[in-house]
C-alpha positions as CSV (number, residue, x, y, z in Angstrom):
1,X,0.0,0.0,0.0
2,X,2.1,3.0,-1.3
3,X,1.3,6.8,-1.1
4,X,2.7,9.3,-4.1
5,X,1.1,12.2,-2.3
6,X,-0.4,13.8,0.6
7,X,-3.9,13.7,1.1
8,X,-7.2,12.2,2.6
9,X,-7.5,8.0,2.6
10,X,-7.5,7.8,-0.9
11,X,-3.5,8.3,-2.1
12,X,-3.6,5.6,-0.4
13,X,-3.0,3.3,-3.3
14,X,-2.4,-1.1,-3.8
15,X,0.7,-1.8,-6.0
16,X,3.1,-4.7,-7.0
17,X,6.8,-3.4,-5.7
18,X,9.8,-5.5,-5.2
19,X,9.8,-7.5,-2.1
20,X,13.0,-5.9,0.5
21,X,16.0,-7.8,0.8
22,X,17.0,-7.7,4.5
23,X,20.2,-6.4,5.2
24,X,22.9,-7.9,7.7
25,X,21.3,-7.8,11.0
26,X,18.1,-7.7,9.6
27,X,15.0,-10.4,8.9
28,X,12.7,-10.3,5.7
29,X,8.9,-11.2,7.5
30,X,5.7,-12.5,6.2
31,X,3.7,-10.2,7.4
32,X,0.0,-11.6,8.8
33,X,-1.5,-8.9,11.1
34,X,-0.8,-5.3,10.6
35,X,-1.0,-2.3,13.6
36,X,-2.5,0.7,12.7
37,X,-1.7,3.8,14.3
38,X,-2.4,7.3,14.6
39,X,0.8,8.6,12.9
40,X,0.1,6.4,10.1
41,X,-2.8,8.8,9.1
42,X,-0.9,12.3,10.6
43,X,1.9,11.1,8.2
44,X,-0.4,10.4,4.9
45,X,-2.0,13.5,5.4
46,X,1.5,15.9,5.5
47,X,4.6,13.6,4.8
48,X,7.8,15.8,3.7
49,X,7.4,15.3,-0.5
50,X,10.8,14.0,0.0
51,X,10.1,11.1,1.6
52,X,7.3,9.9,-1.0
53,X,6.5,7.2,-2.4
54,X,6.7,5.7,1.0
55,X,4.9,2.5,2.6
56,X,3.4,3.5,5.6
57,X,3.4,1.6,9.2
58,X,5.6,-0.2,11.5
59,X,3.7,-2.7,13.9
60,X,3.5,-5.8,12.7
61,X,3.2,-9.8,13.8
62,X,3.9,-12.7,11.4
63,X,7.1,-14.7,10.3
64,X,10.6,-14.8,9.7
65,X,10.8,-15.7,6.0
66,X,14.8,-15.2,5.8
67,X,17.1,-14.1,8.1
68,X,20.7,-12.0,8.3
69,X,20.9,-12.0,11.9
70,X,21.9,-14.5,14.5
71,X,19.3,-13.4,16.7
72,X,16.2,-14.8,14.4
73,X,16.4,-17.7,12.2
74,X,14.2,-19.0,9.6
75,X,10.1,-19.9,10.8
76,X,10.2,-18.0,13.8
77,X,7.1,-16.1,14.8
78,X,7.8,-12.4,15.8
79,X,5.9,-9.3,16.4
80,X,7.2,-5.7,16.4
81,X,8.6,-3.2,13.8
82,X,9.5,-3.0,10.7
83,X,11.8,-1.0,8.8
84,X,10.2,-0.9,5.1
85,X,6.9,-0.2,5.8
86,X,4.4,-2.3,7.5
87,X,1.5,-2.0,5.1
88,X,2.7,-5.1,2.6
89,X,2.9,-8.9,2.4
90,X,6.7,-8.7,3.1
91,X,8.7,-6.3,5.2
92,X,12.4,-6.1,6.4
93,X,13.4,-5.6,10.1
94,X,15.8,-4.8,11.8
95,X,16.1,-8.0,14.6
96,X,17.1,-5.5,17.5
97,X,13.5,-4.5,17.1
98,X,11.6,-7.9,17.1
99,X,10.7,-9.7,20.1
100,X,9.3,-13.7,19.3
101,X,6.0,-14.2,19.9
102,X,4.9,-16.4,23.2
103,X,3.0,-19.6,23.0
104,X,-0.2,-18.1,24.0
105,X,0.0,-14.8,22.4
106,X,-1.9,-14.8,18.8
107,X,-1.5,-12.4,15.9
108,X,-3.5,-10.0,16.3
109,X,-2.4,-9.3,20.1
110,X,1.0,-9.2,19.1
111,X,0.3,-6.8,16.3
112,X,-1.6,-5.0,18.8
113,X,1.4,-4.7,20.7
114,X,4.4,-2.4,19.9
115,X,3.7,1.3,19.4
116,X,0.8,1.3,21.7
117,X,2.1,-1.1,24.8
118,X,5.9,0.4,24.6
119,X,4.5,3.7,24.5
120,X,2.1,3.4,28.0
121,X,5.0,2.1,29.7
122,X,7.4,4.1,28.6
123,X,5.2,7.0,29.5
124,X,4.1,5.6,32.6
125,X,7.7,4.2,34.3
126,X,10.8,5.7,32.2
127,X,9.6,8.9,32.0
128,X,6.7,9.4,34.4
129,X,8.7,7.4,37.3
130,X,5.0,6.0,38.6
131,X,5.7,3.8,41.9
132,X,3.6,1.8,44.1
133,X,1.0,4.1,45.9
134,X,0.7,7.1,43.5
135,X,-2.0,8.9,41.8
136,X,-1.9,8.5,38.2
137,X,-4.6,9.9,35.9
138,X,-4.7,8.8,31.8
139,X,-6.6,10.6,29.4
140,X,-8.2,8.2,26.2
141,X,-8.3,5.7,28.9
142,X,-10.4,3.4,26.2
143,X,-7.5,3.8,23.5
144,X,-4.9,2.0,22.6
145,X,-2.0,3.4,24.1
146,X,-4.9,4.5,27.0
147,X,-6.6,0.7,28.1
148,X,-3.0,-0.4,28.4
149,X,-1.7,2.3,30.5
150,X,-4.6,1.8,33.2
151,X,-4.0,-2.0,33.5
152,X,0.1,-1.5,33.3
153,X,-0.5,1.4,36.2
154,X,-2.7,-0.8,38.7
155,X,-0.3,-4.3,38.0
156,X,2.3,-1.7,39.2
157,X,0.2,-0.7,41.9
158,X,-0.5,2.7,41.5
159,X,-4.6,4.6,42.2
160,X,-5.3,4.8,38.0
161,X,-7.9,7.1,37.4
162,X,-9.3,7.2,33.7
163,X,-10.4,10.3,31.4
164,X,-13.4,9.1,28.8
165,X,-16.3,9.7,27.6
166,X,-19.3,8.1,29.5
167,X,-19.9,5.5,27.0
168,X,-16.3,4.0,27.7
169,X,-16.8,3.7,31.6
170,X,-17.8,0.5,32.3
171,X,-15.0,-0.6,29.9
172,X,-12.2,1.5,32.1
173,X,-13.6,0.3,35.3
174,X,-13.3,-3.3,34.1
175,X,-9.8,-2.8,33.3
176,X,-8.8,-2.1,36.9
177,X,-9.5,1.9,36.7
178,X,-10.3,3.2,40.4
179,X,-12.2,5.9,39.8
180,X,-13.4,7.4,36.1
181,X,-14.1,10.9,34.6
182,X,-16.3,11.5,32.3
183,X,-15.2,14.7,30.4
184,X,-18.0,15.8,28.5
185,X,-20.1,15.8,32.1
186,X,-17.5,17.1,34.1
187,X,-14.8,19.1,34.6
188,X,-11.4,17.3,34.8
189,X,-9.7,19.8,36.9
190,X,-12.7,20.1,39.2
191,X,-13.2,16.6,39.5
192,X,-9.6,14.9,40.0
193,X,-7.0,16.8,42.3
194,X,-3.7,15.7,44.0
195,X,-2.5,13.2,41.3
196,X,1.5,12.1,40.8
197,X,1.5,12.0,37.2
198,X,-1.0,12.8,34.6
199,X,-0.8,10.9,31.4
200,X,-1.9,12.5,28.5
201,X,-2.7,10.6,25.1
202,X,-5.3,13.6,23.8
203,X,-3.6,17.0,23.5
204,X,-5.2,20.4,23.1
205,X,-7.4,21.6,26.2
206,X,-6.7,18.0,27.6
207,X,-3.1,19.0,28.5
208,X,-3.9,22.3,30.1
209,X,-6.5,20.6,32.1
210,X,-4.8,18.0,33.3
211,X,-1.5,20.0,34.6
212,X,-4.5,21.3,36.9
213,X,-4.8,18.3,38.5
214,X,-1.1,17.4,39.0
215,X,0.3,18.1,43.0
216,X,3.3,20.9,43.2
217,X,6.4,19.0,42.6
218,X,4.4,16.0,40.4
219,X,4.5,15.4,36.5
220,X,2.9,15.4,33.3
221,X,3.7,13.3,30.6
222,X,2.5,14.2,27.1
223,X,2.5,12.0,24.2
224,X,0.1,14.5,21.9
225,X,1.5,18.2,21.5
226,X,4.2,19.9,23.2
227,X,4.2,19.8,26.8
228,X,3.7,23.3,28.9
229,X,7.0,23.4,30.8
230,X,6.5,27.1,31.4
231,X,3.3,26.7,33.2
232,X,4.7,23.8,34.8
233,X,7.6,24.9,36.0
234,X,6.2,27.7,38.2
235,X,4.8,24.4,40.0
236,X,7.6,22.6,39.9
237,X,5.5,20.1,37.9
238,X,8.1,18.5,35.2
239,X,6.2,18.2,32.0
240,X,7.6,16.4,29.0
241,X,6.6,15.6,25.4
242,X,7.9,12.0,25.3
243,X,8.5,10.2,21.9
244,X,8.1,6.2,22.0
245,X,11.3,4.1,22.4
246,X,11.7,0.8,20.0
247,X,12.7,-1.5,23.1
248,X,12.4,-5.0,22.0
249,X,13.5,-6.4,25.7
250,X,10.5,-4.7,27.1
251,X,8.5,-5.3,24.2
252,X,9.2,-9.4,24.5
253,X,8.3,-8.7,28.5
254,X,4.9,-7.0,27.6
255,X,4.1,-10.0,25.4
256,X,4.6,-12.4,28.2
257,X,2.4,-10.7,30.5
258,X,-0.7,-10.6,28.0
259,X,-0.1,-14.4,27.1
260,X,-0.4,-15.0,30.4
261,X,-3.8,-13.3,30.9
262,X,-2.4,-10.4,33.4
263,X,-3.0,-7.5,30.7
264,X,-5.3,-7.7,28.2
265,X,-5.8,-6.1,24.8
266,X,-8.7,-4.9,23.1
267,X,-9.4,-5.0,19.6
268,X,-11.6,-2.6,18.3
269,X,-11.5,-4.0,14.6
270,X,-9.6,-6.3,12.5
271,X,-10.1,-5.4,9.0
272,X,-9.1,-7.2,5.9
273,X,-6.1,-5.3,4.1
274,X,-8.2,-4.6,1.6
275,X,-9.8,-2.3,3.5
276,X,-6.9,-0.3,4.8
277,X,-9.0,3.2,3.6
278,X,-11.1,2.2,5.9
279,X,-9.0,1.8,8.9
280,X,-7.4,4.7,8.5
281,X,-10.9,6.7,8.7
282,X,-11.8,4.8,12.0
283,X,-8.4,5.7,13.3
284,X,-8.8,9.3,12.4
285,X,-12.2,9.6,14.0
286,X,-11.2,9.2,17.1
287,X,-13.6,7.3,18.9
288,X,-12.4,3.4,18.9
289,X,-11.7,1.7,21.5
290,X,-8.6,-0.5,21.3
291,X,-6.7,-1.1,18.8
292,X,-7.6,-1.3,14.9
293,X,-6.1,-4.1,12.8
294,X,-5.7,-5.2,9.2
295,X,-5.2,-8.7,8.4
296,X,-2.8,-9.7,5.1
C-alpha cells in the first residue's frame, strides 16, 4: 500500500513493488496482522514530498521468511517493527526490534502490541517514574495506548484514574481503573485533584487541564502536543513531550504478561487489508476503543 502524495484515505493506493532484501542484521517477515496507528494517518496527510512514495506503518506480527541476523532464524514467529513499511505482504526488520512471539499470544495481540504497549509504559515508568501508591490519571483511557496504560498502572500498583467519555466507563472500570471521569459531564480539573503523574494521550485543552490536576512537585507526561513546561515549572510540575522508544526487551516482556492473561488487549476491529482506507478513517475519528487491525 504505497502513497505518491499527501492527502485524505485515498492516495492511499495497492501496487506490486519488489519485495525488500533484508540487510545484515536484519529479517525479511511475512507479514500476517498489521497495527495501525495514529501517525500512520498524521503522516499520509503531511509527509515531507521527499520522503514519498513511501509505505506507511511499523507494527507488525507474522514470520521470519529469511534471516541475516543470529538473533532470528528461519520460521520464527515475531511481532514488532519494521523498517520498510508495515502496510505489505513482506517487510524487512531490523532483529534489535523484534521480540518472538509467546505460546499463548496470537496475531493480532502481538500486532496489537508495539507502538501502543511500549509507548504506556514508557510513559508511565521511564519517563513518568510511577511507583507503588501514587495517583496517576490517563486521558483516552479506552484507547490504545490508553486501556493499556490503566491495566500497566494498577499491575504496578498505582490509584489509576481514567479520562473518557461516559460510553467507555464500564470498559475502564473493568480494566482495573479506580475511579473514572467523564469529560464531556464534568470538569477534569474540578473533579480529580492531587494526582503524581498525569498521562496524556489527547492533546489540546486536555493538557492544560490535566497540569491542573497534577500536586506541586508532580509530573505530566504528554504524548500528543508539546508539553507546557513554562506553566509547569512555576509548579515545579516536570512536563515532558515524550517520543516512543523501539525497546524489543521490554516489548518481548509485555508479550509475556498478556499471554499470560495479566494485561489484556482490546481489539476494536480487524479489518481485511483490503480495507486499509477504511482503517485509517476509523483511526482518524477518534472514537475506537482498542486497537484497529488489518489482516494480510
Amino acid at each position: 500500500m504505497v502513497i505518491h502524495e499527501t492527502g485524505g484515505p485515498e492516495v492511499l493506493r495497492f501496487e506490486e513493488v519488489p519485495q525488500p532484501e533484508p540487510d545484515h542484521g536484519e529479517v525479511l517477515v511475512r507479514v500476517r496482522v498489521i497495527g495501525v496507528n495514529p501517525i500512520e494517518w498524521k503522516l499520509r496527510s503531511c509527509m515531507k514530498a521527499k520522503s514519498l512514495p513511501a509505505i506507511l506503518g511499523s507494527d507488525v506480527s507474522g514470520t521470519v521468511k529469511r534471516s541475516r541476523a543470529e538473533s532470528l532464524s528461519e520460521g520464527d514467529e515475531v511481532f514488532g517493527f519494521v523498517a520498510s513499511g508495515a502496510y505489505a505482504e513482506y517487510a524487512t526488520a531490523p532483529a534489535a526490534g523484534l521480540a518472538k512471539r509467546p505460546a499463548g499470544l496470537d496475531d493480532e495481540q502481538a500486532a496489537a502490541l508495539p507502538v501502543a504497549a511500549l509507548t504506556a509504559w514508557q510513559a508511565l515508568f521511564d519517563h513518568g517514574g510511577l511507583q507503588a501508591g501514587q495517583r496517576v490519571l490517563i486521558a483516552g483511557a479506552s484507547g490504545g495506548v490508553g486501556h493499556l496504560a490503566i491495566q500497566f498502572a494498577k499491575r504496578a500498583g498505582a490509584h489509576a484514574i481514567g479520562i473518557g467519555s461516559g460510553a467507555n466507563r464500564e470498559f475502564v472500570l473493568s480494566l482495573g481503573a479506580d475511579e473514572f471521569v467523564d469529560y464531556r459531564e464534568q470538569d477534569v480539573a474540578s473533579a480529580v485533584g492531587d494526582v503524581d503523574l498525569a498521562f496524556d494521550t489527547v492533546g489540546g485543552a486536555t493538557t492544560l487541564a490535566m497540569l491542573e490536576t497534577v500536586r506541586d512537585g508532580g509530573s505530566l507526561v504528554t504524548i500528543a502536543n508539546d508539553a507546557p513546561e513554562e506553566q509547569a515549572r512555576q509548579r515545579g510540575i516536570d512536563a515532558r513531550h515524550v517520543v516512543m522508544s523501539r525497546d524489543a526487551e521490554q516489548l518481548a516482556e509485555i508479550g509475556v504478561l498478556v499471554a499470560s492473561g495479566e494485561v489484556r488487549v482490546e481489539i476494536a476491529r480487524t479489518l481485511p487489508f483490503e480495507e486499509v482506507r477504511r482503517a485509517h478513517e476509523l483511526s482518524e475519528a477518534g472514537h475506537t476503543r482498542g486497537k484497529i487491525l488489518l489482516r494480510v
